[in-house]
N, C-alpha and C positions, 0 to 999 in steps of 0.2 A: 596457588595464590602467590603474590609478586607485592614487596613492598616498595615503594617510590615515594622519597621523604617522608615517612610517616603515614602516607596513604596506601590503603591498601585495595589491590584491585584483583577481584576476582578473572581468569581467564573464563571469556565465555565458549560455551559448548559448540560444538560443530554445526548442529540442529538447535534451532529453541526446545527449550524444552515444555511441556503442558503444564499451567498453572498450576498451582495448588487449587484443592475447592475451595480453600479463605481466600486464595487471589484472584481467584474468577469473578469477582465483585466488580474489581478494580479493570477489566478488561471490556471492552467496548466496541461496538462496530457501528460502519460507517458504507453504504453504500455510494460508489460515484462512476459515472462515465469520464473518461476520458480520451479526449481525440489527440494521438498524434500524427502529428506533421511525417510527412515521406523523409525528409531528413533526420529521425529521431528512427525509424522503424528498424532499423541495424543494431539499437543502440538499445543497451541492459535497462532502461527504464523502469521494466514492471520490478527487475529481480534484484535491482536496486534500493527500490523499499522493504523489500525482504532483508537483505545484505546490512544496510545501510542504518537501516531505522528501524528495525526486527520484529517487524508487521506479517501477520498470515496474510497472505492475499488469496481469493476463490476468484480466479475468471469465470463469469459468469456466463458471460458471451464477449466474441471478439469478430470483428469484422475489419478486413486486410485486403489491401492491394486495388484489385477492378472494381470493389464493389463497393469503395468508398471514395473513390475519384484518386486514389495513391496514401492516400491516409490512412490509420489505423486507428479503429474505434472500440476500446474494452470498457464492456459494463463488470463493476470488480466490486466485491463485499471486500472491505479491509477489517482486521483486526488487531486492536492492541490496546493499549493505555493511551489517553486525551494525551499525554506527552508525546507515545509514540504517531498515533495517527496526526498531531498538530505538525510534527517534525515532517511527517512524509509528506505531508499537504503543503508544507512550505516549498519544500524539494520541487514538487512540481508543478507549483506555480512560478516559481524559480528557473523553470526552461519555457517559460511561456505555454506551456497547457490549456485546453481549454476544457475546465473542470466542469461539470453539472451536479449538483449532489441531488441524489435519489430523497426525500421528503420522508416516505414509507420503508423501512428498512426489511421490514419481512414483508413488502409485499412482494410480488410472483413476476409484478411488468412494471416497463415505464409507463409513465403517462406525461405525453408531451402537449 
């Protein structure tokens, strides 16, 4: 632990680590698709929101290259706290994304 003016900030771990069972309340998920752009597919996007905003992400499914006209399209369960999931939701809409959120969060398909 590191203090800085009187605040004190914990260093975080390498990995997140597994909630508590009291913190697992506070933890939430969020199903969405998202399309990127052939100019984004290079580019840390998914591991981003991991990194960045310390959300589990489960690709669900991904579809890449010929089969999406050069785009890339992952169906992704996110998890974390309304703060974290609101942060990464901002993130990418922030590169222009085109988001869809899934309605049904445990269900099995999309429905378009």
């Amino acid at each position: 632990m590191t203090t800085f003016h009187q605040i004190q900030v914990k260093t975080a771990p390498k990995f997140p680590s597994v909630p508590s069972f009291s913190k697992k309340s506070q933890i939430t998920k969020v199903r969405v698709c998202i399309y990127i752009p052939n100019s984004y597919l290079k580019k840390p996007v998914i591991s981003r929101l991991i990194s960045h905003h310390g959300l589990v992400v489960n690709i669900i499914s991904a579809f890449l290259g010929s089969t999406t006209g050069g785009e890339g399209r992952f169906d992704l369960e996110i998890r974390g706290t309304l703060s974290q999931i609101s942060s990464g939701l901002n993130y990418l809409e922030s590169l222009n994304l085109k988001i869809v959120g899934k309605p049904n969060v445990d269900g099995d398909s999309w429905s378009y």
